[in-house]
Each structure stands twice: as structure tokens, then as C-alpha cells.
C-alpha positions in Angstrom: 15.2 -17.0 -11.7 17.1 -14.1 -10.2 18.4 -12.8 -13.6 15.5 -12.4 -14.4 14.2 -10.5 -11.1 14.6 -6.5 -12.1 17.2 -4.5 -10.6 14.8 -1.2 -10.3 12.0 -1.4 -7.4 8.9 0.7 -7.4 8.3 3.5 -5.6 5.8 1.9 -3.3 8.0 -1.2 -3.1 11.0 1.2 -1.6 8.4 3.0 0.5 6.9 -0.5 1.9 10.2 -2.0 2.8 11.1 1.4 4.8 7.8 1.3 6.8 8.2 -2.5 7.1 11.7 -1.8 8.8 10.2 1.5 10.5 7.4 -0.3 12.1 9.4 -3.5 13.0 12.0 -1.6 15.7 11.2 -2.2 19.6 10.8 2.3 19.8 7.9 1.5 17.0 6.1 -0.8 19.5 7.3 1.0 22.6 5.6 4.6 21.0 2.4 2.4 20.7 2.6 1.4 23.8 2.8 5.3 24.9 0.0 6.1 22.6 -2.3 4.0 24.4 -1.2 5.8 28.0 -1.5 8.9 26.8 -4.8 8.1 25.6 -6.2 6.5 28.5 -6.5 8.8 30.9 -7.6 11.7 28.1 -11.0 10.6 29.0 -11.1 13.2 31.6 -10.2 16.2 28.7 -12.7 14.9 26.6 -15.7 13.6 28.9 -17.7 11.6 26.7 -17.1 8.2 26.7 -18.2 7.7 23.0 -15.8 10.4 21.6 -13.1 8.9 23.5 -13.6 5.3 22.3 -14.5 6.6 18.7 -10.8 8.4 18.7 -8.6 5.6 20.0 -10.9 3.2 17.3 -10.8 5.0 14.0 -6.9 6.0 14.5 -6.1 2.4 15.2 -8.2 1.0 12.4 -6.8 3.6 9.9 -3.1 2.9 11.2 -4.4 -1.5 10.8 -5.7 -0.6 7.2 -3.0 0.8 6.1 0.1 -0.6 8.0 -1.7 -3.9 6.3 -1.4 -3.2 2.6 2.2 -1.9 3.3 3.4 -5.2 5.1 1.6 -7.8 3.0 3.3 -5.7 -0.3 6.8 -6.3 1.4 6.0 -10.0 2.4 4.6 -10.9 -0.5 8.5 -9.4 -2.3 10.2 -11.2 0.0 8.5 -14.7 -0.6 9.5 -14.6 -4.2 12.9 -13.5 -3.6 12.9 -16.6 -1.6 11.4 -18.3 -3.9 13.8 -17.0 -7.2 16.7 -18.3 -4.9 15.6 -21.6 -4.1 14.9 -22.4 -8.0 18.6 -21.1 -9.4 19.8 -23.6 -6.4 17.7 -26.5 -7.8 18.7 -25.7 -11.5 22.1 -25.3 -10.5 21.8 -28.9 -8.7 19.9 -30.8 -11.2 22.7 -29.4 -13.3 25.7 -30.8 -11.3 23.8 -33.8 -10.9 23.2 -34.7 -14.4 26.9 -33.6 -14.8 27.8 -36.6 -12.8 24.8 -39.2 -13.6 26.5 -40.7 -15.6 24.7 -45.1 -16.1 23.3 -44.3 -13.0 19.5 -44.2 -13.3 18.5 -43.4 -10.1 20.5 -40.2 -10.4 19.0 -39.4 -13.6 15.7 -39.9 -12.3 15.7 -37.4 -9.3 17.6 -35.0 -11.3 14.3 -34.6 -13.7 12.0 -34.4 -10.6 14.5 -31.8 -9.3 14.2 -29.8 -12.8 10.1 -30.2 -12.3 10.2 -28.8 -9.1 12.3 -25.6 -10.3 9.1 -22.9 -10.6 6.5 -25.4 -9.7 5.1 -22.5 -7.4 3.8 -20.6 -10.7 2.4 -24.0 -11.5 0.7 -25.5 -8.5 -2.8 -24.7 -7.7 -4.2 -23.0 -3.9 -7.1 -25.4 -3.9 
């Protein structure tokens, strides 16, 4: 439930949501983009057409690696933030609802499948 989400984030959580944000602009994408052209034609610096692939590969690999961990850490926050939010809606609705069942059984019913599905995430299996 969100009360009971923390109000402090981590370091690394602060630091993942900036390069999130940082790397999701249009300039991010366009300095890639200029990264590449400045590279291309450096084959003629640096001759050897090993060395130049081996440079463009290992920076873009490291940058893959890395920019990896960073995005899944921030997706992977923002899923359960989701996730908190959409069970205090469903508590708060199987709460009206019983509020107003009153006789009627049919209301009653779906308001305790509502209350199962409130954190059925933490209780359903991947496989």
C-alpha cells in the first residue's frame, strides 16, 4: 500500500531515475547519433580496421551494460509504484462496496474477489 512505500530513496535509486530522465531526452539520442559520425570517418586517424571496430564496440557495450542495470532499477520502482496505487484503489473500492452491499449477494461477492485481488502480485507465481 503506499503508506507503507518509504518516503527516503536510495542513493542509487535517485541516481537511476536522473540517468533514466538524462538518457530519455531527444539531445541524449541526438549526441548518439553524433558519436557514431564522429566515429565513422576516424578510421582514417586510426588505420586499422580492428582498432577502430574494437573502440566503437567496447564503448557501446560498456555504455549497454551499464545504462541496463540503471533503467531496469528505475522500471522495476516504477512498476510497484504502479502497482501500490492500484491496490489502495481496490481496497478503497471493495471498501465503498461493502459499504453499500447491503442483501445484495452479488455485490458481496465481487467485493471479496476485489479484496483477493488487492496484492495478488506478491502472491502469483511467473511460471
Amino acid at each position: 500500500m503506499p503508506s507503507d512505500v518509504p518516503a527516503r530513496v536510495g542513493f542509487f535509486d535517485r541516481f537511476a531515475s536522473a540517468a533514466s530522465r538524462f538518457a530519455s531526452r531527444a539531445w541524449f539520442f541526438a549526441f548518439c547519433v553524433l558519436l557514431v559520425l564522429v566515429w565513422a570517418p576516424s578510421y582514417f586517424l586510426i588505420g586499422s580496421v580492428d582498432t577502430w571496430q574494437l573502440i566503437i564496440n567496447t564503448a557501446t557495450t560498456i555504455i549497454t551494460f551499464l545504462m541496463v542495470a540503471l533503467l531496469q532499477n528505475s522500471q522495476t520502482r516504477a512498476d510497484a509504484a504502479v502497482q501500490d496505487k492500484l491496490n489502495a484503489i481496490a481496497a478503497a473500492l471493495a471498501d465503498l462496496m461493502q459499504a453499500h452491499a447491503g442483501d445484495s449477494a452479488e455485490l458481496r461477492d465481487k467485493t471479496r474477489e476485489l479484496r483477493k485481488a488487492v496484492g495478488l502480485e506478491d502472491r502469483e507465481s511467473s511460471s
